[in-house]
C-alpha positions as CSV (number, residue, x, y, z in Angstrom):
1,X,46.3,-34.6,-49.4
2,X,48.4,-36.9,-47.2
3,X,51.8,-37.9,-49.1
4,X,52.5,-41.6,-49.4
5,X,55.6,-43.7,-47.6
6,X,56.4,-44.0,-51.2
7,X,57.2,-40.2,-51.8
8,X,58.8,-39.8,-48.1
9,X,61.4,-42.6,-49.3
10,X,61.8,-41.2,-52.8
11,X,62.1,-37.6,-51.4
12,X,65.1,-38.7,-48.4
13,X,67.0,-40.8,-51.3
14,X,66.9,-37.5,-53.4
15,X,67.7,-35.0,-51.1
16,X,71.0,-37.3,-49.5
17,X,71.9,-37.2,-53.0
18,X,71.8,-33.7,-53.1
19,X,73.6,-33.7,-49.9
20,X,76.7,-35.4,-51.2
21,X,75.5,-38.7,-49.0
22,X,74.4,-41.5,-50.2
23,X,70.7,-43.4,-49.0
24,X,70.7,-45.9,-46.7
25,X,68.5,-49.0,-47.4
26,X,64.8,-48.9,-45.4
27,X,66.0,-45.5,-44.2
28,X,68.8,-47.4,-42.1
29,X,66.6,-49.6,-39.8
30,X,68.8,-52.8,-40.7
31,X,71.3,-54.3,-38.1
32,X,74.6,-52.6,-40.6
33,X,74.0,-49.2,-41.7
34,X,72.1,-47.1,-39.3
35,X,70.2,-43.3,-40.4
36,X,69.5,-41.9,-43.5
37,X,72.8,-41.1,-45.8
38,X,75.8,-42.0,-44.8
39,X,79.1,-40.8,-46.5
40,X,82.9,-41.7,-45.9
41,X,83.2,-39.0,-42.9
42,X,79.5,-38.1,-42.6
43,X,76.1,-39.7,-40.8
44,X,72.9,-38.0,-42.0
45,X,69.3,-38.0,-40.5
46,X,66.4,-36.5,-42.3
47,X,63.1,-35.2,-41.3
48,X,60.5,-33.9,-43.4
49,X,57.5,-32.0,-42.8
50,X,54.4,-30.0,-44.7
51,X,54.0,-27.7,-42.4
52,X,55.8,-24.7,-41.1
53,X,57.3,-25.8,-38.1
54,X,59.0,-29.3,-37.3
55,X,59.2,-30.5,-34.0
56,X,62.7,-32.4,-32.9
57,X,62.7,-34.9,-30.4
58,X,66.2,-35.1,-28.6
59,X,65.5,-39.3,-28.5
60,X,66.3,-38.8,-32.0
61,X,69.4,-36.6,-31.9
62,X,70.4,-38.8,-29.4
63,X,70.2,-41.7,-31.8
64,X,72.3,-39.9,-34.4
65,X,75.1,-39.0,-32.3
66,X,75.1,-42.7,-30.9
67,X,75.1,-44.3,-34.0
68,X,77.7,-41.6,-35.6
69,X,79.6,-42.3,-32.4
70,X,80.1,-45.9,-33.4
71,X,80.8,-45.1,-36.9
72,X,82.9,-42.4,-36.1
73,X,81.4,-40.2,-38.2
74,X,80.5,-36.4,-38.2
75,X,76.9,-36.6,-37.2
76,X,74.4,-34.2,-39.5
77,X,70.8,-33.6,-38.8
78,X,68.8,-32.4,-42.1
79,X,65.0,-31.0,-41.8
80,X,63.6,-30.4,-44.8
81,X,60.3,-28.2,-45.2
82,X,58.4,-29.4,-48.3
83,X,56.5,-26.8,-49.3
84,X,59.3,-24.8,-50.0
85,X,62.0,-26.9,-50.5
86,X,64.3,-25.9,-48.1
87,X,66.7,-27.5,-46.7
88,X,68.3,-26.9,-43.7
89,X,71.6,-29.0,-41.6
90,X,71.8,-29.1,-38.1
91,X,75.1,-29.8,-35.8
92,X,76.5,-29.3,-32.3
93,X,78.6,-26.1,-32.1
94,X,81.5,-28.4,-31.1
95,X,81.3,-29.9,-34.0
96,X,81.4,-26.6,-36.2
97,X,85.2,-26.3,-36.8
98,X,85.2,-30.2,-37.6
99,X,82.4,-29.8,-40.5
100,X,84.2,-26.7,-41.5
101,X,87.3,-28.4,-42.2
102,X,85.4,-31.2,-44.0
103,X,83.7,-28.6,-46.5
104,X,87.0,-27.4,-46.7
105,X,89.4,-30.3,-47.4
106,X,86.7,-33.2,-47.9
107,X,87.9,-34.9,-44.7
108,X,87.2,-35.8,-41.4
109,X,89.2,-37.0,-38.9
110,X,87.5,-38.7,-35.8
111,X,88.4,-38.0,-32.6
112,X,88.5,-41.2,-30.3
113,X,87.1,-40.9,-27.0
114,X,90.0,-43.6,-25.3
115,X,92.7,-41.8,-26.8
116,X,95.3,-43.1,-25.1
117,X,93.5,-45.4,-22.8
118,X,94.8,-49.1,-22.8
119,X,91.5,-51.3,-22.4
120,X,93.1,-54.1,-21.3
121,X,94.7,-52.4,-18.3
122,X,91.3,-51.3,-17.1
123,X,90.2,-54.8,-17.2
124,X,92.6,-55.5,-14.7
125,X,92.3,-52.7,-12.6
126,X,88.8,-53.9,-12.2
127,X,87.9,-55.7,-9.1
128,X,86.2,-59.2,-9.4
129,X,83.1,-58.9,-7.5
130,X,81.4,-62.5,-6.1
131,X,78.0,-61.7,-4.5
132,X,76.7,-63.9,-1.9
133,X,73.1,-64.5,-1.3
134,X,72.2,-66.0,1.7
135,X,68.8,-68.0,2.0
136,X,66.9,-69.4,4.7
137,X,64.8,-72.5,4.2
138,X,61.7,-71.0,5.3
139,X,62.1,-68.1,3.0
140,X,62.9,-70.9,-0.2
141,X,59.5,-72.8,1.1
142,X,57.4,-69.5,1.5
143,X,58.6,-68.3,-2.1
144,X,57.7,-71.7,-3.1
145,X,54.0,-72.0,-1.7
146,X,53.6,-68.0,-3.0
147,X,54.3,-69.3,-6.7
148,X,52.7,-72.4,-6.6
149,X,49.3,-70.3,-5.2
150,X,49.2,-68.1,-8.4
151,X,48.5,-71.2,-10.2
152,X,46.2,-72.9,-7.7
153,X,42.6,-73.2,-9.3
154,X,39.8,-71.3,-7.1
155,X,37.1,-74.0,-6.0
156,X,33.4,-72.1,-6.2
157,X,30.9,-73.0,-3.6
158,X,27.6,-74.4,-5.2
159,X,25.5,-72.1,-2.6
């Protein structure tokens, strides 16, 4: 029997509770909080399945680490098999000795990716680039008469 959207949402909020995280509203799609559970130090994506083998799309792993990116938070992907209740986490191996220290000490310490880059200075290094189009007045009327034929109505001949 095919499970409801009901139990999926029931299910996710239970097992990020059991996780330590806690459940995101509409399973994150709002504009704030993005993926399943989120936690102080921790972003937490859950997929489910009644069968024996889950497939993983990299769109979606992709997704996680973006939005963990943003939130600078240790990204976590959870797949859950129902029928027997296992649960299972998912992380880069870079990220191993990061998410052993948080099991450890309870914290997690983000690691910027413009550590010691000054933004503003690369705004200035940045040259300001004008581009020039040059027209002709035949090409402005051709482009004209082009457009203005897609909207021409057809006359039929009464033959």
């Amino acid at each position: 029997m095919k499970r409801t959207g009901k139990f999926y949402r029931k299910n996710e909020a239970e097992i990020m509770k059991q996780l330590g995280f806690e459940p995101t509203p509409n399973s994150g799609s709002g504009w704030i909080v993005k993926e399943d559970g989120i936690s102080d130090d921790c972003l937490c994506q859950l997929k489910s399945t009644d069968a024996s083998s889950i497939k993983v799309n990299k769109k979606d792993i992709d997704t996680l680490l973006y939005n963990a990116n943003v939130a600078h938070k240790l990204p976590v992907f959870a797949i859950q098999f129902l029928q027997s209740n296992e649960v299972y986490l998912v992380i880069r191996p870079k990220d191993l000795q990061d998410a052993a220290k948080y099991i450890k000490t309870g914290e997690y310490i983000t690691k910027e990716n413009f550590v010691g880059v000054d933004i503003n200075s690369l705004e200035d290094e940045m040259p300001e680039i004008k581009c020039k189009v040059k027209s002709s007045e035949s090409a402005r009327e051709k482009y004209n008469r082009e457009w203005l034929s897609k909207f021409e109505k057809k006359r039929k001949n009464a033959k």
